[in-house]
Every structure is written in C-alpha cells, then in structure tokens.
C-alpha positions as CSV (number, residue, x, y, z in Angstrom):
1,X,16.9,-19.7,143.0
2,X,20.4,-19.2,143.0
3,X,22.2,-17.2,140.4
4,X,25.7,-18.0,139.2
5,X,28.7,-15.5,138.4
6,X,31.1,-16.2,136.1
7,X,34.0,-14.1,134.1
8,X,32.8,-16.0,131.3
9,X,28.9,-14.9,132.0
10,X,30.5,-11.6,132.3
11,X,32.4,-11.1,129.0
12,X,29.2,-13.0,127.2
13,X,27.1,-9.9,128.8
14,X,25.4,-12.1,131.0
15,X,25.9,-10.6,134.3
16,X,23.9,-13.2,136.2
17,X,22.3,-16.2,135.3
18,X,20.4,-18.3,137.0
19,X,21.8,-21.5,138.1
20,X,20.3,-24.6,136.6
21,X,20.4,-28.2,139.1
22,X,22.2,-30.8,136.8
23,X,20.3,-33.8,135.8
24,X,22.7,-36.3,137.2
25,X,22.8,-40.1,136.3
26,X,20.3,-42.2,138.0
27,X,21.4,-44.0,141.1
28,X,23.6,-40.3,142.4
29,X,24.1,-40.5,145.8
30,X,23.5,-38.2,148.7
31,X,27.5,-37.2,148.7
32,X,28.1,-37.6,144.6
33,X,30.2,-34.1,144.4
34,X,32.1,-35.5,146.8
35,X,32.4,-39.1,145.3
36,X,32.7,-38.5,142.0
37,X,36.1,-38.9,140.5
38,X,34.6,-37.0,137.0
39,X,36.4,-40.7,135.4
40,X,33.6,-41.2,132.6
41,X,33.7,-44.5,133.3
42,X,29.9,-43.9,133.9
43,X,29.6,-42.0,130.6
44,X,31.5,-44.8,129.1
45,X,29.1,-47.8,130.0
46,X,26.1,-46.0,129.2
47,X,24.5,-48.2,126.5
48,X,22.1,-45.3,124.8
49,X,25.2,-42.7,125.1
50,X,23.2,-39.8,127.1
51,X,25.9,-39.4,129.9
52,X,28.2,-37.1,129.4
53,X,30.3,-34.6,130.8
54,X,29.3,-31.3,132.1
55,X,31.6,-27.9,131.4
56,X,32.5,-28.5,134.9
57,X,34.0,-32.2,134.5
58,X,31.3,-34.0,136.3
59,X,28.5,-36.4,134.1
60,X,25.2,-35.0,133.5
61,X,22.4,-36.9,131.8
62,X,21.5,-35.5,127.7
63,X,18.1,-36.4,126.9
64,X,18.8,-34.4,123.5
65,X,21.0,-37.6,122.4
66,X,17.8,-41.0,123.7
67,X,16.3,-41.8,126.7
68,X,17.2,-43.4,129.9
69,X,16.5,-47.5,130.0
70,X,17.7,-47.2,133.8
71,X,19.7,-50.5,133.0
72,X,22.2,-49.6,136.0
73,X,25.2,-49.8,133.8
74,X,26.5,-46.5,134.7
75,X,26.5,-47.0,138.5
76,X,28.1,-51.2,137.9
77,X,31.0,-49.0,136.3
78,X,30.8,-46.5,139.0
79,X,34.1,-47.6,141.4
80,X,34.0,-45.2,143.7
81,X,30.1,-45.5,144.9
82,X,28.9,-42.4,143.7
83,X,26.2,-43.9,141.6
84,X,24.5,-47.0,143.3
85,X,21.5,-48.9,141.3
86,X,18.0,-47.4,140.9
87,X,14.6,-48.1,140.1
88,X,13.1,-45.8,137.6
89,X,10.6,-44.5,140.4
90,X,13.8,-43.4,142.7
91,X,14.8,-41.2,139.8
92,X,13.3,-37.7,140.9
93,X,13.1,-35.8,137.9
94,X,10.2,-35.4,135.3
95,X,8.9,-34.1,131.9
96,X,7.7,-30.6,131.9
97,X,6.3,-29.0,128.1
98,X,7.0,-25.3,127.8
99,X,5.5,-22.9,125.7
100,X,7.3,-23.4,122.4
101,X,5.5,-26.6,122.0
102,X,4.2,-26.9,118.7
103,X,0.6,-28.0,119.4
104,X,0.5,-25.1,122.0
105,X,1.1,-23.3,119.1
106,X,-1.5,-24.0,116.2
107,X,0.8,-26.9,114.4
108,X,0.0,-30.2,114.4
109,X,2.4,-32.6,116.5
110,X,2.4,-35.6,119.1
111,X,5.8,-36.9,118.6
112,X,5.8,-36.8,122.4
113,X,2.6,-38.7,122.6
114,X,4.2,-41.2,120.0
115,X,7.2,-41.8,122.1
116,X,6.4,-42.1,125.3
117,X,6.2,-45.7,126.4
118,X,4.7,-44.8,129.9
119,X,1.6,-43.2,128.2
120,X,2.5,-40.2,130.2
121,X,1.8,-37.4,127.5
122,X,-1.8,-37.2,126.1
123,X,-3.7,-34.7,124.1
124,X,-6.6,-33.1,124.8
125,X,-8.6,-31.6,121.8
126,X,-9.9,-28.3,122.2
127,X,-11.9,-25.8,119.6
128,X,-10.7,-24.8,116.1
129,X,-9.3,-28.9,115.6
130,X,-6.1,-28.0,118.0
131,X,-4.7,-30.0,120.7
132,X,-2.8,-29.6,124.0
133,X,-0.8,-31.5,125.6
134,X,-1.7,-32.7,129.1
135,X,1.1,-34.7,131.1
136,X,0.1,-36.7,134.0
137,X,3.4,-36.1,136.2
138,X,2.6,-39.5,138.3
139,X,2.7,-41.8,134.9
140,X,6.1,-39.6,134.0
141,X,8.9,-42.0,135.2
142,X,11.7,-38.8,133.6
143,X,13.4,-41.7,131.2
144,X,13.2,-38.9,128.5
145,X,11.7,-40.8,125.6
146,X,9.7,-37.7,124.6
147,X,12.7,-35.1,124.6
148,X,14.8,-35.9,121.9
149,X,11.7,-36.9,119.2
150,X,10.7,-33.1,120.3
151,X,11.0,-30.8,117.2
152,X,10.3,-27.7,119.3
153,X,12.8,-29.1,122.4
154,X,9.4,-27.9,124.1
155,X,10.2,-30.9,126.4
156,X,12.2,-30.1,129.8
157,X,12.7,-31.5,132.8
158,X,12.7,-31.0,136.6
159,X,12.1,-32.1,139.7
160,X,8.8,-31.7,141.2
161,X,7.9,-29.7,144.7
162,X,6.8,-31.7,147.4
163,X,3.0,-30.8,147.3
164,X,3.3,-29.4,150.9
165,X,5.6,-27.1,149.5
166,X,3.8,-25.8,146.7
167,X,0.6,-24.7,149.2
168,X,3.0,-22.4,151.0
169,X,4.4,-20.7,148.4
C-alpha cells in the first residue's frame, strides 16, 4: 500500500497516511485521470446525488448519501469519454462489514440485510441469540444499498484480489 504525504497530513500530525483508491463512478475508463475534465457534469446528472467531488477536484462515488441504480446517467453527461456505460457486474468494487458492526457487537441490527435488494447480506445466528453477518461477495453487485441505512458505517467497500493473488500472499 502506498502511503501519501501531505503538508496538511503534516500540520494535522499525521505524518503518513495511507492512501485510500477512490471509488470512482461506474463506467471510469482505463485513462479517467487523464480524461477527466473534474466538470461535474457527471456529479450533476446523477439522479440519487452520490457523485461528488473529491478534495482533489475529481468525482468520487458517496454511498453515505443512497446507492448506485447504475442508470448510466453520469457517463451520457460525460463529454469527454471518461465515463462510458456499465453494467452493474463491470463495476469492480464490493461491500465489506468491519468490526464496528453492531451485530458483531452484542446489538441487535440487519438494516443491511433489510436494504440490500441483491440479498447479498445474511445473518447467521450463533449462541447467546446473536447474529453475524455473513456477505456472499459474488451476490454483492457494490450498488451500496446497505452503506448509508448503516448506523455503525460498519459497511465499506473495496475491490476484491483476484483469487490467484490471494494464494501468494
């Protein structure tokens, strides 16, 4: 993992920090850095609002604010070919549930379960009447349905390791 340096790290007494990929709208092409114009005409034809634009001017996707319908709208406005239409299986990232998740925790919760329409987050009941949640990462198409009904924001999300990957490391 890479670690990024900033003078504003710095003088927040973060020395390093490590850098985070950015969940960029579905459809980004191979060269978007490149493409990208940082316009917000992408942000700006989003019909459920969760584009928006990253401290460094380009759009990032907020699953804090609703979840992805992967209507294309962002990359019709796109003018420059930076975003070009996807399928929801062509968009690479997907859920993960940290620790702070309340049902990892003793408390009573399934908002995730509740909210996701892909039936992607179930619970599995274990001793003493609590729950854990168990996601099946190939029913997770990453819309983010389950992140923003998340009390705990237990929800995050990445992009898997090629299996291959994971035996060698």
């Amino acid at each position: 993992m890479t670690t990024a340096h900033s003078r504003r790290n710095f003088l927040r007494g973060q020395l390093s920090q490590p850098e985070v990929p950015r969940m960029r709208p579905p459809g980004a092409q191979m060269g978007f850095t490149r493409l990208c114009t940082h316009c917000g005409d992408c942000a700006r034809a989003c019909p459920e609002a969760i584009i928006i634009r990253h401290e460094s001017g380009e759009p990032v996707v907020d699953f804090a604010r609703g979840a992805c319908t992967f209507c294309n709208a962002c990359a019709e406005a796109c003018e420059t070919g930076a975003l070009k239409p996807a399928a929801p299986d062509e968009w690479p990232w997907r859920a993960t549930i940290d620790a702070s998740c309340f049902s990892l925790n003793g408390v009573f919760c399934r908002s995730c379960e509740d909210a996701c329409e892909a039936r992607a987050i179930r619970f599995r009941l274990m001793t003493g009447g609590r729950s854990v949640p168990v996601l099946d990462q190939d029913q997770c198409t990453g819309c983010g349905e389950c992140a923003s009904p998340c009390p705990a924001g237990a929800i995050k999300f990445e992009v898997p390791r090629p299996a291959a990957e994971e035996k060698r490391a």
